[in-house]
N, C-alpha and C positions, 0 to 999 in steps of 0.2 A: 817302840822307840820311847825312851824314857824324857819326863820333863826339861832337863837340860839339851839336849837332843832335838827336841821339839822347836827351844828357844832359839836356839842357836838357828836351827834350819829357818824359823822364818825372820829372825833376823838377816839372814844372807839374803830371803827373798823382798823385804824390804829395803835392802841397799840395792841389790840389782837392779829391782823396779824401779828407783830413783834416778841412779844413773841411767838406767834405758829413757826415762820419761826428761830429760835431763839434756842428753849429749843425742839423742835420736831424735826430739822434738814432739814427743808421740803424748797427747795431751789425756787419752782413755786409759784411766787407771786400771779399771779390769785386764784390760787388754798388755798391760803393763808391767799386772802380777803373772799374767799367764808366759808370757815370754819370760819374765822373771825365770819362772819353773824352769820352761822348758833349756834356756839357757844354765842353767845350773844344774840341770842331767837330773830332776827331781822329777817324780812320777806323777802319772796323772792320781789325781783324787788328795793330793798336797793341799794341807789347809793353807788358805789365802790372807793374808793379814789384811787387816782391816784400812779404808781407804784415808782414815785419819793419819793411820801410822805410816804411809805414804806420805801424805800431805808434808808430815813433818820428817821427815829424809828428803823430799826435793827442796824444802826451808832452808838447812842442814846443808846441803850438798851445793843449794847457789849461791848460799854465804860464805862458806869454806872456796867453792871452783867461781863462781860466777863474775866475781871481781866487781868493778867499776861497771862493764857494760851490762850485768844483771841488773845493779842498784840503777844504774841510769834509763833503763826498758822498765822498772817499776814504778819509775816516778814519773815517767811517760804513761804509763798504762793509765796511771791513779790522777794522770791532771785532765788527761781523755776523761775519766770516768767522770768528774767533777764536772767538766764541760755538758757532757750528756745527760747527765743530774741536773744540770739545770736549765735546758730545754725540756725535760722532761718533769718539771717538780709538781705539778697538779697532778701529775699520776703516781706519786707518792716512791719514786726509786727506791732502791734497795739497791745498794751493789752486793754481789757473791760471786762465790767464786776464789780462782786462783787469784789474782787481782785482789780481790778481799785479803785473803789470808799471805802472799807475798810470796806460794809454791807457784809462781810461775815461770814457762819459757817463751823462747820466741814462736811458738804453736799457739799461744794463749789470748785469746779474746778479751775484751769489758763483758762481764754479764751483770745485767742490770734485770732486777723483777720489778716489773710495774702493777699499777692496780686501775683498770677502767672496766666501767660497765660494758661497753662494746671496743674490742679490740682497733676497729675500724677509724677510732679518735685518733690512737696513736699513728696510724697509719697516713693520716690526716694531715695531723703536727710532722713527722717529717717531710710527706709529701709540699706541704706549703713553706717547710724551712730548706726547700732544695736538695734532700736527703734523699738519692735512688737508695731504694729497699727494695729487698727480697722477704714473702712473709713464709714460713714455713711452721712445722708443729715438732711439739719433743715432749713426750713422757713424761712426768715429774711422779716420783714415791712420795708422797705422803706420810707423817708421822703414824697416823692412822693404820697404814698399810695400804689401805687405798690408793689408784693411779688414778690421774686426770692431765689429759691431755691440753695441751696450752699453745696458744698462735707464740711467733716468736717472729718478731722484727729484724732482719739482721739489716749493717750499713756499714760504712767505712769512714770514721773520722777520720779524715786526711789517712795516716798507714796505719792505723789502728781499724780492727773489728770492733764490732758492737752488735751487741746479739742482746734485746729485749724482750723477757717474758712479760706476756701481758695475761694477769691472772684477774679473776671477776673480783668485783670489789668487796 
């Protein structure tokens, strides 16, 4: 298959994974390009584009489809996020994420990364701000290449999620 061939094909696979990620509410971009494929009759071992060039079709695609009630779920997400940033500011927040960058839908969380010595502080700070949480763990890749494994805070601002990485400081 020649280079235009090539582009073309994963450009289809970058719109489908948009819209699938989009109108399905399915927030795992892997998971996203592979349906991609398989919905577009494309074969297993089909290079995958890269989860950037995702990111920026579901941008793309809530701006163009998402209307009024996209732009009003993002400025909900991002005043949650603020809220939680600042319960949270001695651990140094970070928001990331779909939230971050404005590829989100209604499947989409606040992810915020924290920074404490022992994860058990945060744990602390919401329990004594009334906050029921669940703590769980998730993966993270490393620029390195290297993984490390990190506690994560989840909670519910009123109908918003919040999922806290809390990584060593």
């Amino acid at each position: 298959m020649g280079k235009r061939a090539l582009g073309a094909q994963r450009s289809r696979v970058v719109q489908e994974a948009a819209r699938i990620i989009c109108e399905d509410g399915l927030a795992d971009y892997r998971l996203a390009k592979q349906k991609a494929v398989e919905r577009l009759g494309l074969g297993f071992g089909t290079p995958l584009p890269s989860n950037a060039d995702i990111q920026s079709a579901v941008i793309q695609y809530q701006r163009l489809f998402g209307g009024r009630a996209y732009a009003t779920r993002l400025t909900h997400l991002r005043r949650t996020a603020v809220q939680a940033m600042r319960l949270l500011k001695e651990y140094q927040p970070r928001l990331v994420g779909a939230v971050a960058t404005g590829a989100t839908t209604d499947a989409h969380k606040v992810q915020l990364h924290c920074f404490a010595d022992k994860p058990e502080q945060i744990d602390m700070l919401l329990a004594d701000s009334g906050l029921r949480h669940e703590v769980s763990e998730r993966r993270y890749r490393l620029a390195s290449g290297e993984t490390l494994d990190v506690p994560v805070l989840t909670f519910m601002a009123a109908d918003v999620g919040v999922d806290v990485a809390v990584f060593p400081e």
